[in-house]
C-alpha positions in Angstrom: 0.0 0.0 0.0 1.2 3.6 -0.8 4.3 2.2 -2.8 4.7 4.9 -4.9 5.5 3.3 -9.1 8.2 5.8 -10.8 6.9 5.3 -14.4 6.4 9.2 -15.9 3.3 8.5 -18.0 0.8 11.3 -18.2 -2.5 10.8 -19.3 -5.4 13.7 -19.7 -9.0 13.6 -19.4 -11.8 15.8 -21.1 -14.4 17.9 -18.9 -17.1 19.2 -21.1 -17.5 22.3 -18.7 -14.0 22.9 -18.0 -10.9 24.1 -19.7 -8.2 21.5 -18.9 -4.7 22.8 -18.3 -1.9 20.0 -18.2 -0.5 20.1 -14.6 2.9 21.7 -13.7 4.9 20.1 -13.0 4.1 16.3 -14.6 3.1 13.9 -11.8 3.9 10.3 -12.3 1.1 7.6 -12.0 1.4 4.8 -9.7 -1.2 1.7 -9.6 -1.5 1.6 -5.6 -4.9 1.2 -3.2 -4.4 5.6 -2.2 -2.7 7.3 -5.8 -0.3 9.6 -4.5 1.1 11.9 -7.0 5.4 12.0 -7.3 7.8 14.9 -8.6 10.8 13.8 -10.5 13.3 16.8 -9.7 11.8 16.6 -6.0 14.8 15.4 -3.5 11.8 14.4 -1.0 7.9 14.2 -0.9 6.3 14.5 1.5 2.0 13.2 1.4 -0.4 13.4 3.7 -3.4 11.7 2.7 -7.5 12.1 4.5 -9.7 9.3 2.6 -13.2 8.7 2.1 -14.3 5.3 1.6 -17.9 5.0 0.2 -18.5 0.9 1.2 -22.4 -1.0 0.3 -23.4 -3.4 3.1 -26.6 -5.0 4.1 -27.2 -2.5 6.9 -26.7 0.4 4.4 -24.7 2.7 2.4 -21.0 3.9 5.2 -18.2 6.0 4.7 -15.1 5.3 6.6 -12.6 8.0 6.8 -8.9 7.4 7.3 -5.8 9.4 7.7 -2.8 8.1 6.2 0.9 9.5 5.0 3.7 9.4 3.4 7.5 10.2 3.4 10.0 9.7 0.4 13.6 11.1 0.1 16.0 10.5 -2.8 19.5 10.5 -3.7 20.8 11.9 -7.5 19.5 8.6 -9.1 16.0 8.6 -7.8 17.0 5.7 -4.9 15.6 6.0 -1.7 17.5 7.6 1.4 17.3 6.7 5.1 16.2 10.5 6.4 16.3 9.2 10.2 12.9 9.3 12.0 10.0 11.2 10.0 6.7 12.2 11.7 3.6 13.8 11.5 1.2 15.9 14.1 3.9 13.7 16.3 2.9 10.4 15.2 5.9 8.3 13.8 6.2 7.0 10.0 7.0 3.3 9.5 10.7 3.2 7.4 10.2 0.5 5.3 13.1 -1.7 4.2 13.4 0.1 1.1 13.8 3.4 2.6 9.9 4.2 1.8 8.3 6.1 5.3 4.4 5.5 5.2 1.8 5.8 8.1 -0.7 3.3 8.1 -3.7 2.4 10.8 -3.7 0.5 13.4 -6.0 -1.1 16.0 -5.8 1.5 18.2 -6.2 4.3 16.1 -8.4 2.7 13.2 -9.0 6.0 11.8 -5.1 7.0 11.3 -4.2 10.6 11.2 -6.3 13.4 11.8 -5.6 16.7 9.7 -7.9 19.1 11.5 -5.1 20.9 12.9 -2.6 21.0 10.4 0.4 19.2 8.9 3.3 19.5 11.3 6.5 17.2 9.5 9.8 16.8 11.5 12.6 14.7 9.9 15.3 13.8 12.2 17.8 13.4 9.5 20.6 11.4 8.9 24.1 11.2 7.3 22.2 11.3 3.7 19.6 13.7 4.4 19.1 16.9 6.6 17.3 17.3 9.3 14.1 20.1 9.3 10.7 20.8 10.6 8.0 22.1 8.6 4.0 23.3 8.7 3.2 23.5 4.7 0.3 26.2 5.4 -1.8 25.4 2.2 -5.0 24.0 2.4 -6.3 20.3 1.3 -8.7 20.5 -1.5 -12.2 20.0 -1.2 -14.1 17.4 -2.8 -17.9 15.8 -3.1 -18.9 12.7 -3.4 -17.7 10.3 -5.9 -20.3 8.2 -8.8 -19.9 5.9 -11.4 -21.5 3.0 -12.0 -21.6 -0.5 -9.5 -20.3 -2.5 -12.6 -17.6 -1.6 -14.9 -17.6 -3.5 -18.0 -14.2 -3.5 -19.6 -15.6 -4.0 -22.8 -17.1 -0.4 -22.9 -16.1 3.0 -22.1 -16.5 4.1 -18.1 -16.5 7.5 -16.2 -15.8 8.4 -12.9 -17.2 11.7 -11.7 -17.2 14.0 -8.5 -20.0 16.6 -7.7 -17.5 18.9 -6.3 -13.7 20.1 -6.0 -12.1 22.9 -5.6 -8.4 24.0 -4.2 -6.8 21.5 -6.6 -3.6 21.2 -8.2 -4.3 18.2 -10.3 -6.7 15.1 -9.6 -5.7 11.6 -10.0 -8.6 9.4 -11.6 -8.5 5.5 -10.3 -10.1 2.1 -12.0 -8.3 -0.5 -9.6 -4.9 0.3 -10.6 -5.8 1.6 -13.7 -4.9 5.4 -13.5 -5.3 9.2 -15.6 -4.6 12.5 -14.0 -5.8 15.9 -14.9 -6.3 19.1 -13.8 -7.6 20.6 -11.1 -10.9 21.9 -11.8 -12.0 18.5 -13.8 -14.9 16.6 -12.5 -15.4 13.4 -14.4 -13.0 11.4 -16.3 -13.4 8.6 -18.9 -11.5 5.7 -19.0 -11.7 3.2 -22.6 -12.4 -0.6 -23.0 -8.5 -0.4 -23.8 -7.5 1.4 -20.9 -9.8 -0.4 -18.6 -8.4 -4.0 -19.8 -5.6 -4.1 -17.7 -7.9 -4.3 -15.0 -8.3 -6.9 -12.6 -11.8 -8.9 -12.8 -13.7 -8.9 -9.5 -14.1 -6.7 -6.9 -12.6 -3.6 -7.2 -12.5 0.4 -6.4 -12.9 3.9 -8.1 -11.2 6.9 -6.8 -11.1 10.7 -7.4 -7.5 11.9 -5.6 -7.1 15.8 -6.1 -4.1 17.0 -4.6 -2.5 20.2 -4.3 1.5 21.3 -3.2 3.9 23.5 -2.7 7.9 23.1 -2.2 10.6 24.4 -0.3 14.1 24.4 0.4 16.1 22.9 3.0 20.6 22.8 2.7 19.8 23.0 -1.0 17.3 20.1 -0.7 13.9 20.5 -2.6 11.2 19.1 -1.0 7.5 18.9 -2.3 4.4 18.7 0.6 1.5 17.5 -1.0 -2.2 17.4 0.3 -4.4 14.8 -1.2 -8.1 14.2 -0.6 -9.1 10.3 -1.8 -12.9 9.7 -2.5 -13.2 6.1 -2.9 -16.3 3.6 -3.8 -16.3 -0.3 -4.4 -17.2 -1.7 -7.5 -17.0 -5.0 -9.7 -15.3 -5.0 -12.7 -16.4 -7.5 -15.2 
């Protein structure tokens, strides 16, 4: 979860109501279960993610909401550094053993993060990467509720679309994996019967991720803060 892929394939969308302005600069896609958008010149990213999951049961229509993040800091070849301890609104990131930081659940706090206050990062730092504290002042974009139909067909077109956004840098549209991003002001995106092939049959998820950022320095180190709202609903792909 939250593995971020490194292809740089861009893919747009068409809005009938909106112009569409190719975002700056050009995120790359990944295929994971929250899209998190990544910046190629970026010597660190830094995510925080606030989800809404849209789930169907016999007792009725829920929405879970979970708090997640996640840390990434690279070396001049795009590998990923050891930064020492990284945390948010004081709760610790996991350090993966590939030098990936992400925040994920757990029992005792099933909900993850909460964002109400702010984003407050501190990296310790370590013998590749500074150390610095930082409180990104931007605000996370707002979005409505996400639509599209219970059964995607892969042998026909399919569109995923949000009442609302606004704030947004760029969204990230989602088929199970299967992945377009566009601007900001966008609110429905079509995926083809080619596009949606590569999809998995079963039981699956759309999402509408818009994201905004901003970067800053630190000892000549870029780093990009990214806020990313996920509105996610089950589906079955067929």
């Amino acid at each position: 979860m939250l593995f971020l892929a490194m292809s740089l394939a861009f893919t747009g969308c068409n809005d009938e109501d909106d112009d569409e302005d190719e975002p700056d600069p050009t995120p790359t896609e990944n295929t994971d279960t929250d899209p998190t958008p990544e910046f190629p010149m970026a010597d660190a990213t830094l995510v925080a993610v606030d989800t809404k999951t849209t789930q169907d049961t016999p007792l009725g229509t829920f929405d879970i909401f979970i708090g997640t993040a996640v840390g990434l800091f690279f070396d001049a070849n795009q590998a990923l550094l050891d930064a020492g301890t990284v945390s948010i609104n004081g709760s610790n990131l996991t350090k993966n053993s590939n030098n990936s930081y992400t925040y994920l659940p757990s029992l005792t706090e099933p909900e993850g993060l909460s964002f109400t206050m702010g984003t407050d990062w501190e990296v310790s730092g370590s013998a590749d990467f500074p150390a610095f504290t930082a409180s990104p002042g931007f605000d996370f974009p707002s979005v409505g509720d996400i639509s599209g139909g219970d059964i995607v067909d892969r042998s026909a077109d399919y569109t995923i679309s949000i009442s609302s956004v606004s704030d947004a840098d760029s969204i990230i549209y989602v088929v199970s994996g299967i992945t377009k991003t566009t601007a900001g002001n966008v609110t429905s995106c079509t995926f083809s019967a080619d596009e949606l092939a590569g999809a998995p049959a079963g039981q699956g998820i759309i999402q509408a991720a818009p994201y905004a950022f901003d970067d800053q320095e630190f000892s000549d180190k870029t780093v990009y803060f990214v806020k990313e709202k996920v509105v996610s609903k089950s589906v079955t792909i067929e």
